[in-house]
N, C-alpha and C positions, 0 to 999 in steps of 0.2 A: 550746479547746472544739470538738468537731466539730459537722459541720454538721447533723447529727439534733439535736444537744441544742440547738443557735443556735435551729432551726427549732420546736422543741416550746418554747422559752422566749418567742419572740417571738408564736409563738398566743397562747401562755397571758395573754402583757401585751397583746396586742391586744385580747382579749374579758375584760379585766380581771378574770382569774379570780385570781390573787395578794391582788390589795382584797378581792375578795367574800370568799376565804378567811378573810383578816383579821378581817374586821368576823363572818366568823361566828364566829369562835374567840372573837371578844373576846365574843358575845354567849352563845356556847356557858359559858366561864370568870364571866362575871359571874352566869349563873343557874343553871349549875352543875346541871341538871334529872337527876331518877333514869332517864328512857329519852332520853340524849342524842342518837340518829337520829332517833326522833320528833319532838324539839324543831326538829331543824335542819330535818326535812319542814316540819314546823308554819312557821317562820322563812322558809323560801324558796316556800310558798304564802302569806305572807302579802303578801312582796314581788310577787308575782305579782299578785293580788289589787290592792295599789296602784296598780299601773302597768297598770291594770286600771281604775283610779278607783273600785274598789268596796273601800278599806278604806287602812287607811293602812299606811306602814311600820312595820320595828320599831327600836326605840330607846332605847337605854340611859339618855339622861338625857328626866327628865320635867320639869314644873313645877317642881317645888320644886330640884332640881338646878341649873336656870336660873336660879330668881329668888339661891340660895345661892352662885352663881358671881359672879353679879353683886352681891352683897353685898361678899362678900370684895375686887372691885376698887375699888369705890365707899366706901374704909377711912371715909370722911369724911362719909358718911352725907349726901351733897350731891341724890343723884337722878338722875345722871348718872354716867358714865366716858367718857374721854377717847378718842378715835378712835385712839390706839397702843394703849392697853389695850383696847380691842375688836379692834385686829386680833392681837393678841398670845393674847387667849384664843381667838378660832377657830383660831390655830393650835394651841392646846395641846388642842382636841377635834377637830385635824386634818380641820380644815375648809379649805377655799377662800379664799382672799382677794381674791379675781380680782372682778371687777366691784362691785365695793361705790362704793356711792352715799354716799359720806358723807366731807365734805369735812372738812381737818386743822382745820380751825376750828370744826365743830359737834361739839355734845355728845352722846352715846348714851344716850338713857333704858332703863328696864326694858323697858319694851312694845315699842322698838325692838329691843333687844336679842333679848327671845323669840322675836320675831316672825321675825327674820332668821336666828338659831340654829334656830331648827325648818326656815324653807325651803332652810337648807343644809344640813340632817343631809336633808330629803328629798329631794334635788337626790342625793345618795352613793349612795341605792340605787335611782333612778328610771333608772339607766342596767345595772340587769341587766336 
């Protein structure tokens, strides 16, 4: 690799423009909108906006997404998932697992779960 393309690769992951691209494709493909530059203006004033405190970010899973994910691991209908099954699905919405407060012996409720799910989907875009 020469040193122009080392040097333009190592910007681009310094100021995490590779993720931001990511998450916009993926937001771009999931709404799939008829003026897709407008959308992605729309998208990166909104993250502006948040990081901003005047509005939140954007984000492809809602409520019902949440409480529907955590259905599916909680097969047993108990009210709870287990502390590998919560770290197992932040990974699979490629989330963070890095500081989590919750020890191999406590149980994860719903409200736990949202709650933590939302401050790490807003934690992914509060660093553009």
């Amino acid at each position: 690799m020469a040193a122009g393309e080392r040097g333009g690769r190592d910007y681009l992951e310094r100021h995490g423009i590779p993720e931001l691209l990511r998450r916009l494709s993926a937001l771009l493909l999931y709404h799939q909108p008829e003026r897709p530059r407008q959308f992605l203006i729309q998208v990166l004033e909104t993250v502006k906006a948040g990081r901003q405190g005047e509005g939140t970010y954007p984000c492809l899973m809602d409520e019902s997404n949440l409480v529907a994910m955590f259905q599916m691991l909680d097969v047993a209908d108990l009210g709870y998932i287990t502390p590998v099954q919560y770290r197992e699905a932040l990974k699979t919405l490629g989330l963070s697992t890095d500081n989590l407060h919750i020890g191999d012996d406590e149980n994860v409720t719903l409200d736990t779960f949202k709650e933590e799910v939302k401050k790490r989907l807003l934690e992914i875009w509060a660093v553009y």
